[in-house]
C-alpha positions in Angstrom: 18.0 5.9 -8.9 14.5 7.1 -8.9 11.8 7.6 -11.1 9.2 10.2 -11.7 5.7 8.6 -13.1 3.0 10.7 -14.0 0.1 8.6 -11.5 -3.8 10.3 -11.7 -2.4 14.0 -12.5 0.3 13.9 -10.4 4.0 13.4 -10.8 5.7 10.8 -7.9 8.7 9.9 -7.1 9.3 5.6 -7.1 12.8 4.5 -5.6 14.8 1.4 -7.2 12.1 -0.9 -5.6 9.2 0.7 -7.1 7.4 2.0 -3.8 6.4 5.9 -4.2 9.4 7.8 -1.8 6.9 10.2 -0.3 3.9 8.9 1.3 2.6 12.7 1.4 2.3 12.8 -2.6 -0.1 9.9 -2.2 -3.8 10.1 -2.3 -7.1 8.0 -3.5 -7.0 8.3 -6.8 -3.4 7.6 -6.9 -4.2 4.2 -4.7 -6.9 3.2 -7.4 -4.2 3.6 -10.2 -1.6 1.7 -8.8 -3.9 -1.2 -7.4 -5.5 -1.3 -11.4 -1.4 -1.8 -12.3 -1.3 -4.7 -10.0 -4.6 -5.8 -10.7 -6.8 -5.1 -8.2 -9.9 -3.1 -9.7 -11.8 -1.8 -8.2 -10.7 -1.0 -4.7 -13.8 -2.1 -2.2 -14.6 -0.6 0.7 -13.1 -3.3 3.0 -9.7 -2.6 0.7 -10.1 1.1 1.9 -10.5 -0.6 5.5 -7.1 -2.0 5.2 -5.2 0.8 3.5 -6.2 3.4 6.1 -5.0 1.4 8.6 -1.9 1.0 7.0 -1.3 4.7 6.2 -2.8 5.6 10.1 -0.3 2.7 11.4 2.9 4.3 9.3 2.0 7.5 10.8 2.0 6.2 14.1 4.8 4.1 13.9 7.3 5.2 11.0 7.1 2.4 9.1 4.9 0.4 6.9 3.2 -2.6 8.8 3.8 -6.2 8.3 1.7 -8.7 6.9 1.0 -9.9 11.1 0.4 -6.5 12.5 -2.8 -5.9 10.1 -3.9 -9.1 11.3 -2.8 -8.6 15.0 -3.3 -5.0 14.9 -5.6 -4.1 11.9 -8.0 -6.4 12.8 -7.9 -8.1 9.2 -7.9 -12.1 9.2 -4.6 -13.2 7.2 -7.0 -15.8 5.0 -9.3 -12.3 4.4 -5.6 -10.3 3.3 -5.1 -12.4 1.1 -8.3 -12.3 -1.0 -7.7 -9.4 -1.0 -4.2 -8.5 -1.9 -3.3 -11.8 -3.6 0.4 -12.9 -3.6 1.8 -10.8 -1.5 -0.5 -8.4 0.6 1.5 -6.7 3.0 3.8 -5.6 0.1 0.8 -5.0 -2.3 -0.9 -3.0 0.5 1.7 -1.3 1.0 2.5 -0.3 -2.1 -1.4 0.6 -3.6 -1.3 2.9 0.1 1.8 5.3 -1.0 4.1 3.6 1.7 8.0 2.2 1.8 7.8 -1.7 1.4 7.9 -3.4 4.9 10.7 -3.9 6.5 10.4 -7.7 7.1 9.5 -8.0 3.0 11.8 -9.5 1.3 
């Protein structure tokens, strides 16, 4: 079942596990609403770092990374990801950047 929420202006879609279904409905001022939801306010430029990675990344690859390839990959030290995106960053990052939760998230 999904769910239409009305984020910065616009109306997304969110599937049964929350994450918006199209990535292409996504932009900035939607990421800055749903980081303030999961309270991360305000987005930093090194936040901005990460998410464009992620989004470049699913482009590239079809698939949101995992927490290990925006270390490996990204460039992003795990202890920094953290501080970051507390509790859960790959999901949380993930999520604030318009993408499907990662497929080794539980």
């Amino acid at each position: 079942m999904t769910t239409v929420r009305d984020i910065a202006g616009n109306e997304i879609e969110f599937g049964d596990d929350g994450y918006m279904l199209n990535p292409d409905d996504w932009n900035q001022d939607v990421a800055a609403e749903l980081a303030k939801e999961i309270g991360i306010d305000p987005l930093t430029d090194r936040h901005w770092d990460v998410i464009n990675f992620c989004r470049e990344d699913y482009e590239e690859q079809g698939d949101a990374p995992t927490l290990r390839r925006i270390s490996k990959v990204g460039g992003v030290p795990t202890k920094e990801l953290y501080k970051l995106f507390p509790k859960g960053p790959a999901k949380k990052v993930a999520y604030v950047s318009g993408l499907k939760k990662p497929s080794g998230c539980i």
